[in-house]
C-alpha positions in Angstrom: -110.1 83.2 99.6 -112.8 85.1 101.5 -115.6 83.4 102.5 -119.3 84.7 102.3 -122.1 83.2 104.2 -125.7 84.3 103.2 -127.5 82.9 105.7 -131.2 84.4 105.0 -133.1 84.7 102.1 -131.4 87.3 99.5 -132.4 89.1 96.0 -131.0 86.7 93.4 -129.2 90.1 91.9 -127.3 90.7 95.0 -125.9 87.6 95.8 -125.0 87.3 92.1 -122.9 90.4 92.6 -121.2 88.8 95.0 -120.7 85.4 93.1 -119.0 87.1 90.5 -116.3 88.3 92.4 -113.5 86.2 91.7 -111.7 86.7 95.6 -115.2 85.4 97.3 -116.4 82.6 97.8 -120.2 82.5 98.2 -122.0 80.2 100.3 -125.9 80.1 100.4 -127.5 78.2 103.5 -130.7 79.4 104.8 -133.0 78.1 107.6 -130.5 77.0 109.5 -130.9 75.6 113.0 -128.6 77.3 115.7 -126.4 74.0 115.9 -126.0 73.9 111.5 -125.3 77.9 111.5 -122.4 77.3 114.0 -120.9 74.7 111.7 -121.1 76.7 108.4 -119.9 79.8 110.3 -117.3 78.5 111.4 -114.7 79.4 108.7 -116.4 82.2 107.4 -115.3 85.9 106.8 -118.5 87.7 106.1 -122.3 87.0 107.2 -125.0 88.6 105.4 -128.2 87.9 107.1 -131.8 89.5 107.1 -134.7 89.0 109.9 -134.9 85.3 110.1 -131.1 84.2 111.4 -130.8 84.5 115.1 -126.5 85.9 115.3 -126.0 85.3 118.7 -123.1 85.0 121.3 -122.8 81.3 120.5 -123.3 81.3 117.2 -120.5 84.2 117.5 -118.3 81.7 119.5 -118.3 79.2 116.6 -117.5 82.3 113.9 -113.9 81.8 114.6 -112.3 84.5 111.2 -115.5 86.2 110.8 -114.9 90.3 110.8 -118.4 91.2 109.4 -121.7 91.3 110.2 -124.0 92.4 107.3 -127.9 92.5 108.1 -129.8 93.2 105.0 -132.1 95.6 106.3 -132.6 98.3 108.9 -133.0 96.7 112.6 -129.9 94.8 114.2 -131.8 93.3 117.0 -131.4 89.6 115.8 -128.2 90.2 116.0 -126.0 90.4 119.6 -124.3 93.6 118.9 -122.5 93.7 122.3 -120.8 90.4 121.5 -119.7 91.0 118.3 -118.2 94.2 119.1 -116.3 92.5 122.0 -114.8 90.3 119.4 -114.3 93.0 117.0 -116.9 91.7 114.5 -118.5 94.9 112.5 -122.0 94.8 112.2 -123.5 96.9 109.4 -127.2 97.3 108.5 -129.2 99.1 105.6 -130.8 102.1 108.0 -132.1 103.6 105.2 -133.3 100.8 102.9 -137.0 100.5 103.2 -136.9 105.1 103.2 -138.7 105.0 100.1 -141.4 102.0 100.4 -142.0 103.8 103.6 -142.6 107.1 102.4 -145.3 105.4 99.1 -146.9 103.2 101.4 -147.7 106.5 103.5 -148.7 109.2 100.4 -151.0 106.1 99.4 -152.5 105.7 103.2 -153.3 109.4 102.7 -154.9 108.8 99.6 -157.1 105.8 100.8 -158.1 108.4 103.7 -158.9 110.8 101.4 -160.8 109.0 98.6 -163.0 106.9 101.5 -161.5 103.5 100.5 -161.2 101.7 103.8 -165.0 102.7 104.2 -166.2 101.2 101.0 -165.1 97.6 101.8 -166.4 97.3 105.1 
């Protein structure tokens, strides 16, 4: 069986895709010190983390069958991409995944600019 650590904080709806995969098994552990995250990666196959889990080369030393990285977002740099690629460890991010929140958050910055807003509550 294929072991699947989430080690951040994820949407009930995605780790429930997961979980309902019969060849997976699904383990949820968040804030986890360094020393705990080395122990529950150990025999793990997959990590899915966001911003908050620090993947680094020891925490890589302890991931003895993991093959993959996944970081829940778009940065990778809480994660020690040289390392993992030296042990052949793929590291995959979302580079695109925030695209759209980005792009409303700007037309409505432009709108607040255009209307006054940030003026009337000073």
């Amino acid at each position: 069986m294929f072991k699947v650590l989430i080690s951040d904080k994820l949407h009930e709806s995605g780790a429930s895709l997961l979980e309902n995969t019969s060849e997976l098994k699904v383990v949820q552990a968040t804030k986890l010190s360094e020393e705990e995250l080395c122990k529950e990666i150990a025999d793990a196959h997959a990590l899915i983390v966001r911003s908050s889990t620090q993947v680094t080369e020891t925490v890589l030393d302890a991931a003895k069958m993991l093959q993959v990285v996944g970081r829940a977002g778009i940065g990778v740099d809480n994660i020690d991409v040289k390392a993992a690629s030296r042990r052949g460890v793929l590291v995959m991010n979302a580079p695109s995944g925030n695209s759209i929140t980005t792009a409303e958050h700007a037309v409505s910055m432009l709108m607040s600019l255009a209307r006054n807003i940030p003026q009337a509550t000073s």
